[in-house]
N, C-alpha and C positions, 0 to 999 in steps of 0.2 A: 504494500500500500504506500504511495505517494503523497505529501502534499504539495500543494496546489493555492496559488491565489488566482483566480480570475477577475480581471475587470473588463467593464468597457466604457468605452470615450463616456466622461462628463457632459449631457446635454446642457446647453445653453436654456436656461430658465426661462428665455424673455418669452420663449412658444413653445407650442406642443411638436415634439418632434411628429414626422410624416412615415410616410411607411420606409423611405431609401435609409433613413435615418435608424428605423428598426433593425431593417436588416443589415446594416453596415456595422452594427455595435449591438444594440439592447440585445435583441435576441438569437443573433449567433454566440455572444457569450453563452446563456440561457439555456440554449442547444448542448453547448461544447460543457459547461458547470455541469447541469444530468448528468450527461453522459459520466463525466466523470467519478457521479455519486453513485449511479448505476454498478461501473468496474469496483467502487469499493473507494476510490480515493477519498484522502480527506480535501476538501473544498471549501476554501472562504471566497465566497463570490460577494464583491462591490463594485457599489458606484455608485455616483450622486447628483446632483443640479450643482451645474457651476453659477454661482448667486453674483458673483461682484463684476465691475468693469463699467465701461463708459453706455454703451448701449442701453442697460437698464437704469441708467443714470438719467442717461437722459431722456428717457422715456417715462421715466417718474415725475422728472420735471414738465414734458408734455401735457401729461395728467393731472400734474397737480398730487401727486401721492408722496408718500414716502417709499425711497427706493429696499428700502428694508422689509417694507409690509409686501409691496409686490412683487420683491422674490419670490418671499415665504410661500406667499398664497399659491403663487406659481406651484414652488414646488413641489405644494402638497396635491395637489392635482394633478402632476407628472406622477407622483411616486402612487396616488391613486390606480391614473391608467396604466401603468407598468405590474399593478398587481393586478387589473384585469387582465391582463394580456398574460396572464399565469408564469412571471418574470420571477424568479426563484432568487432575486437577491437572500443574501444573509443579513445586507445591511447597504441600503441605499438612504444615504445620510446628503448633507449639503456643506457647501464652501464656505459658508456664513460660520458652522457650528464652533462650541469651545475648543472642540478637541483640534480640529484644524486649523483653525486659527493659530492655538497655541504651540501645535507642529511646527507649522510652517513656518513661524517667527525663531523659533528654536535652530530650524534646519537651516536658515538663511544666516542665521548669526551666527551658525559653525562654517560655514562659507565665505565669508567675511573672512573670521581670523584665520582661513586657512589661504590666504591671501588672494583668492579667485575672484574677487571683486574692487572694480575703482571706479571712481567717478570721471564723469565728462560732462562739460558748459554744451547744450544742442541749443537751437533758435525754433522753438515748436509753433502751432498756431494757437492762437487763445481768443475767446469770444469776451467783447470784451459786455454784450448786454448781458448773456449768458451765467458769465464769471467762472467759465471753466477751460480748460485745455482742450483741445478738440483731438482726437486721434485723425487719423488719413481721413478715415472714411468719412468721417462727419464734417469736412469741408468741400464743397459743392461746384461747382462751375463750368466751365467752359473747355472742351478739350482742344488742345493744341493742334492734335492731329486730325482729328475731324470735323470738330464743332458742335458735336451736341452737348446740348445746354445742361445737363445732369449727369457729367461725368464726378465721380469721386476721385478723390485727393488719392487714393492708392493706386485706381484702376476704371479706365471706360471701360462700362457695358457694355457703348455700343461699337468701339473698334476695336476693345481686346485690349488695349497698349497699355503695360504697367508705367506708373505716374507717383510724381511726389506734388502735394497739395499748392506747392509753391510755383507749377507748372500752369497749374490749372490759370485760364483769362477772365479773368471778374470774379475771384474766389469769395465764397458766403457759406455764412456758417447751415449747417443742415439744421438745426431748430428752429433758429429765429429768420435767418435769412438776412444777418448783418455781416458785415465785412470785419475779418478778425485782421488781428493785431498779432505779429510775430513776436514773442517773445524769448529771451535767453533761460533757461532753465538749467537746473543741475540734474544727472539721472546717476545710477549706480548701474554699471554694467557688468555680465557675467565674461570673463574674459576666456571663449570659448576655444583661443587659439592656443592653450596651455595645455587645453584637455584633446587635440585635434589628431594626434597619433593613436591616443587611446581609444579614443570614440573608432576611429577608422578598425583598428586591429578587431574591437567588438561587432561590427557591422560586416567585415569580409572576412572573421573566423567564425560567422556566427551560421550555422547549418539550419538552423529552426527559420528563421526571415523566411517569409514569401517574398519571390521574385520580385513583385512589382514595390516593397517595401525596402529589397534591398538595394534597386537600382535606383532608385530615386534618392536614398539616401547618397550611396558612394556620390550619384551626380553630384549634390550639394558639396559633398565632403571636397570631392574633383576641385572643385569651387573654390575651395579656401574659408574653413570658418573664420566669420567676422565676429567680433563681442557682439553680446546680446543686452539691450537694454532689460533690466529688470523691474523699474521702478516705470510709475507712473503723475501723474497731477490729479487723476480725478479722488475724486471725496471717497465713493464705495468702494471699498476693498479693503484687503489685510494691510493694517499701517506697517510700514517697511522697517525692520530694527535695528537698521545703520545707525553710526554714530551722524547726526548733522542733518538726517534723511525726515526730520519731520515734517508733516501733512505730505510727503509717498506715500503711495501705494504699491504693493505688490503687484507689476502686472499679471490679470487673470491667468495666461498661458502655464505660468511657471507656477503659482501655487495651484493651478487644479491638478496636474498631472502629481504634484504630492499627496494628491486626497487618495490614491494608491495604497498608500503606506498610513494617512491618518485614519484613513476607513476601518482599516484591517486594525488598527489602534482603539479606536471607539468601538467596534464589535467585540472584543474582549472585556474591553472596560465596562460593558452595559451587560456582559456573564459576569460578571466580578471576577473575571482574570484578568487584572491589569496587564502583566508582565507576558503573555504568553503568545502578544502580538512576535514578539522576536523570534517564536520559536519556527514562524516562516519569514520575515522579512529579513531578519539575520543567522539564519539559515542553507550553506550555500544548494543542500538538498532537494530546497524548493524549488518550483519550476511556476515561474510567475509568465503568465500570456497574459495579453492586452486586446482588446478589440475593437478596431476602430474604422472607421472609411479612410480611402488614400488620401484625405486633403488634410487628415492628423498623424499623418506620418511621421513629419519631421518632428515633433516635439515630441512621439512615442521613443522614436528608434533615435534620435540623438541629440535634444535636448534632455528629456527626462535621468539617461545616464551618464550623460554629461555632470548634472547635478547629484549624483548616485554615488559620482568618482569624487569630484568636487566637495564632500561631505566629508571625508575621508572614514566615513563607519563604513562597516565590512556589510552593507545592503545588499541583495540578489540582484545582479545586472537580469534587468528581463531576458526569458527565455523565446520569450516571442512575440511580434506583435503581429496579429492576424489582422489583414487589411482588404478590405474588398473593392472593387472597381465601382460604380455608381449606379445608382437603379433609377431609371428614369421612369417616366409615365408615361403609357403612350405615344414614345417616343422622345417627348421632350424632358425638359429639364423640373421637377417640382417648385411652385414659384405660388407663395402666399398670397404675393400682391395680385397675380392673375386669378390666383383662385383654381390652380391647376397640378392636379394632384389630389392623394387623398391621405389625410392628416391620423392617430392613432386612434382620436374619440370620435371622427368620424365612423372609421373602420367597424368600432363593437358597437354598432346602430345597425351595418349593414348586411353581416355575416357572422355565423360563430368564429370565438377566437382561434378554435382548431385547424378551421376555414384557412384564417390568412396566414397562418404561423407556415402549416403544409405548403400552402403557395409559396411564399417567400425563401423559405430554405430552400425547394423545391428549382425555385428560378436564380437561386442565388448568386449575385454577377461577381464570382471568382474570381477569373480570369480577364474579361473584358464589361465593358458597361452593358448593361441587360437592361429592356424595357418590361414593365408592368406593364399589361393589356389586359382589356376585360374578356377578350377574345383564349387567352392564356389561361388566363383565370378558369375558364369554362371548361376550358382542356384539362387540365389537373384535379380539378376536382370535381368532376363528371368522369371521366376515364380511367385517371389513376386514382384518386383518391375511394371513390364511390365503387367503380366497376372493378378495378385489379385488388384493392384492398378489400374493402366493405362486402364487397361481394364475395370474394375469397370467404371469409370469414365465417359469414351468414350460411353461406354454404354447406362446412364443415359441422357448423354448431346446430344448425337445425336439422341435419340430417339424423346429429347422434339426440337430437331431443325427441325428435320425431319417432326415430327408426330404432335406437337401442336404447330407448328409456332413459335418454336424460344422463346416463351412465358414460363416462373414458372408457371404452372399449380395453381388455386386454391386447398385448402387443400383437396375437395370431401368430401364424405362421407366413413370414416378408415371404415374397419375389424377389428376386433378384430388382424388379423394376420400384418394388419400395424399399430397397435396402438403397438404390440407386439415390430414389428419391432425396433419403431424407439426409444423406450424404451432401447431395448438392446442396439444398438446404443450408448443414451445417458449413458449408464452403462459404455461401453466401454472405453467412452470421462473418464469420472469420475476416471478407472482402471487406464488409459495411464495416465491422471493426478497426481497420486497417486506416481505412479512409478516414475516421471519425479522432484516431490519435493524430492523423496526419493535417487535422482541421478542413478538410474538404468533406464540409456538412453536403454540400449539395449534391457530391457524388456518395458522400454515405446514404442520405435516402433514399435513390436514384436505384442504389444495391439492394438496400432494406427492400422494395417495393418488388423486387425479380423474386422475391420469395415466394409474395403472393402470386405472384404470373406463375410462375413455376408450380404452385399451387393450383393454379386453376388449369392449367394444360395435364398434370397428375389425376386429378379426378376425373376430366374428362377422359382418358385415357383410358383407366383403370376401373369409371363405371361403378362404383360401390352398391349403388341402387338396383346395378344388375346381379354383382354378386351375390349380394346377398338374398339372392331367391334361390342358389344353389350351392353359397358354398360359404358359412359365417365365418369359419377362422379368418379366408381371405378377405371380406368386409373387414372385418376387425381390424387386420393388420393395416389398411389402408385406411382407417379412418384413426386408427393409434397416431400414425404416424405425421397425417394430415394437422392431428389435435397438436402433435409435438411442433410443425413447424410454426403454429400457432402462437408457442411461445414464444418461438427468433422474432417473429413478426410483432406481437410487443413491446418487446426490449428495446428491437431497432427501432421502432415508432416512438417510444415512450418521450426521447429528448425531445425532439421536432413537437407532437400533437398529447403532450402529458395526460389530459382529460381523456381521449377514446382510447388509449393506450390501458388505463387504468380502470375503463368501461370494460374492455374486453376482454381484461384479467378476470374481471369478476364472473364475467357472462362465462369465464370459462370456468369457473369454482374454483381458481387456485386458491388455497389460503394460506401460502407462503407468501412474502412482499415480491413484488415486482424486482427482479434485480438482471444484471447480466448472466450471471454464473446460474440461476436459476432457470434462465431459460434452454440453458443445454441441460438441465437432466429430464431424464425422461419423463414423462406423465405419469400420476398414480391411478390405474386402473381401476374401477371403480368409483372414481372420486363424484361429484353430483357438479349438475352445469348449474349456472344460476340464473337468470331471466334473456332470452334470445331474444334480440332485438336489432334492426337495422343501425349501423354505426349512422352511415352519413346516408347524403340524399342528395339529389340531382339539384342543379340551378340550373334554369333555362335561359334563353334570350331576352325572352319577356321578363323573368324576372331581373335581371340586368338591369333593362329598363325600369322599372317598378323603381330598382333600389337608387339606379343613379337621378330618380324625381325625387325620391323622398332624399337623397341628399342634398337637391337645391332648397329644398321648403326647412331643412336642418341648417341650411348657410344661411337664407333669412331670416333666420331665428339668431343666430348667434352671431351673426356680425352689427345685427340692428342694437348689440347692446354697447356699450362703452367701455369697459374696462377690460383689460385680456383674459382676467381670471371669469368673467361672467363669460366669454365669447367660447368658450369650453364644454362641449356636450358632455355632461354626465349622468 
């Protein structure tokens, strides 16, 4: 037995993340944590709402709020929908809390005296109706290269072309729409060019990286680390505990990737084992994965141990950061202001949570960026979910409720073509397995799901309905064995769709828990089935329909209100 910390990326508090967002992080962790409680590991799984930073700063101020209340409220309504969506945190905590705060202030002030930090005079923008520091983005104007009128200070939308605020023609501030004032500031920077052999030797000896994690990084490293600003000007955030650094901030980036290590700190401390957080984060045994989309790569895979090394405590350099290509909608890109896409509290209005979870891993863009379609949608869970699974199942189970009383057949006497069978079967368990340590959820399902096929080509084959009008041992033995692949097909299912995985355990009368090792041993004969029933069920076209009306009359409802926390179906 192993342990195990999993995380995944810190949502941004200021919305509800969408589906690309699920699957990039929330719930392939989710997936990959079972699983691993499944094999036996021990597993601390976190992660939390990133609360501080300029964006919810100034969208407090928009409103009229305090930026402290509309985290909160925020987050409690994330960390809500995250437990609909059957998200098996141990501990999804936030940025804001004691414990992290008081981390992070701790960890940066061992990075300090371990000389990894110096300051430098920058000339930032500052609003001056405002009375705040403005980041990139929050200064507005005119692109140099093509002229549209709402290009940001870091990057136009509309040509693509990275920008510094000072480029922009007729620059204004993004709240008020006044013209800011350049100011001299002090900042505290991470001086990343100290740590830049080290960083490199961990990213090209590191064999766990996924491809698209590790070439992105080497590019940058290619690059030349530059220091990295740490500090910032706006008011929300962890106050910075350099000497001279009063009213800094910690910028958000660098303290949320520590909520890693404070999470797993406040989950001990809330068992009353303070101390036993170390017994994985200073630990070199453990094996710490991260889960994130490509566009938080750089802070997973060379900021974060950047800071790791920079600490000088003997912390577990991550063992992996799992990062996925982008999942689009329908082609395009998810976009709140369009209204294009669909959002987490949307989602459990419009289909069971089993529904999208299956979908998602199912589509999951691994390798390159992958479109959401309602057209896809259809296919997976009418074909394979309902017809190659549900169907498989219902099959099996009602045959022996029907036809041998309810009762697990004895094993009979195999054929060669059911010794066959249940072989390949157990091949199958083994491949899904494989894939599932390897973090390639969407080929582990993909495997999971050949059982059932393989299931339903065996019984057609084999006929049990016929045999058993002349011959019960061989009924028996095909339906023993049918009952057996029943279990693989649980187990593998259970990460991905937890709720029918756990439905189907029961409808089979196992009264042992759900586990991996459980689903290889044989079945007890005799044992009692317990209520047969359809797993899932078909969605048509028209229902399509149906549901994507009743999400326009759900978006009339919750954008006519004001506040974000109200704009929230729950």
């Amino acid at each position: 037995m192993a342990k195990y910390v999993v995380g995944s990326a810190w949502p941004y508090v200021q919305t509800v993340p969408h589906l690309g967002n699920m699957i990039g992080s929330v719930l392939s962790a989710d997936v990959y944590a079972r699983y691993l409680r499944l094999r036996g590991h021990e597993v601390v799984f976190v992660s939390g709402s990133d609360m501080h930073g300029t964006p919810i700063e100034v969208e407090a101020i928009q409103l009229g709020v305090d930026p402290a209340d509309y985290a909160l409220k925020m987050h409690q309504i994330v960390a809500e929908l995250f437990r609909r969506w059957d998200i098996s945190f141990d501990l999804y905590t936030h940025t804001h809390s004691e414990t992290h705060i008081k981390f992070v202030q701790e960890f940066f002030a061992r990075v300090y005296e371990n000389g990894f930090i110096f300051t430098r005079d920058d000339e930032v923008p500052y609003c001056p109706r405002d009375k705040i520091y403005l980041p990139d983005r929050f200064v507005i104007g005119k692109c140099p290269y093509c002229g549209y009128e709402r290009a940001r200070g870091d990057q136009c939308e509309n040509c693509g072309r990275l920008l510094d605020p000072k480029q922009l023609i007729e620059p204004r501030c993004a709240v008020c729409g006044s013209k800011p004032e350049w100011r001299v500031t002090r900042h505290w920077y991470l001086d990343l060019r100290r740590l830049e052999d080290r960083i490199r030797k961990y990213v090209e000896w590191n064999p766990h990286l996924p491809l698209n994690a590790k070439e992105m990084s080497l590019a940058m490293l290619k690059e030349g680390m530059r220091p990295r600003a740490i500090t910032r000007d706006n008011k929300w955030g962890i106050p910075a505990p350099f000497p001279g650094a009063e009213g800094k901030t910690i910028y958000v980036w660098f303290e949320a990737v520590l909520g890693y290590i404070s999470a797993v700190v406040e989950y001990f401390k809330k068992l009353g084992r303070e101390e036993e957080w170390k017994r994985f984060w200073l630990d070199q045994e453990t094996k710490v994965v991260f889960f994130v989309g490509k566009d938080n790569v750089p802070f997973h895979v060379i900021i974060l141990p950047a800071l790791l090394m920079a600490s000088g405590e003997n912390y577990v350099m991550p063992t992996t950061t799992a990062s996925t290509e982008y999942l689009l909608y329908e082609g395009d890109k998810f976009s709140k202001s369009r209204r294009w896409g669909i959002w987490i509290d949307e989602a459990l209005h419009l289909l069971p949570t089993d529904y999208w979870r299956f979908v998602l891993v199912y589509i999951r863009p691994e390798n390159r960026d992958t479109s959401f379609t309602w057209q896809t949608a259809l296919e997976v869970i009418n074909k394979v979910l309902n017809d190659d699974v549900g169907n498989y199942a219902n099959r099996v189970l009602s045959f022996i409720k029907s036809r041998m009383g309810g009762a697990v057949p004895p094993p009979g006497k195999p054929s060669p073509e059911d010794e066959e069978f249940i072989s390949k079967v157990a091949q199958l368990f083994q491949k899904a397995e494989a894939h599932y340590d390897a973090i390639e959820l969407k080929e582990a399902v993909h495997t999971v799901v050949e059982i059932a096929r393989e299931g339903n080509k065996y019984l057609n084959a084999r006929a049990p309905w016929e045999l058993a009008k002349k011959d019960a041992e061989a009924a028996n033995a095909v339906l023993y064995r049918a009952f057996w692949s029943l279990k693989y097909l649980a187990a593998g299912l259970a990460p991905v769709v937890p709720r029918s995985a756990e439905t189907l355990w029961a409808m089979m009368g196992i009264s042992t828990p759900l586990t991996w090792e459980e689903a290889k041993k044989p079945p007890t004969p005799g044992a009692q089935l317990g209520e047969v029933k359809p797993l899932f069920r078909k969605i048509t076209e028209q229902d399509v329909k149906v549901l994507l009306a009743k999400l326009e009359e759900l978006r009339a409802q919750k954008y006519s209100r004001k506040y974000p926390w109200e704009q929230v179906l729950l």
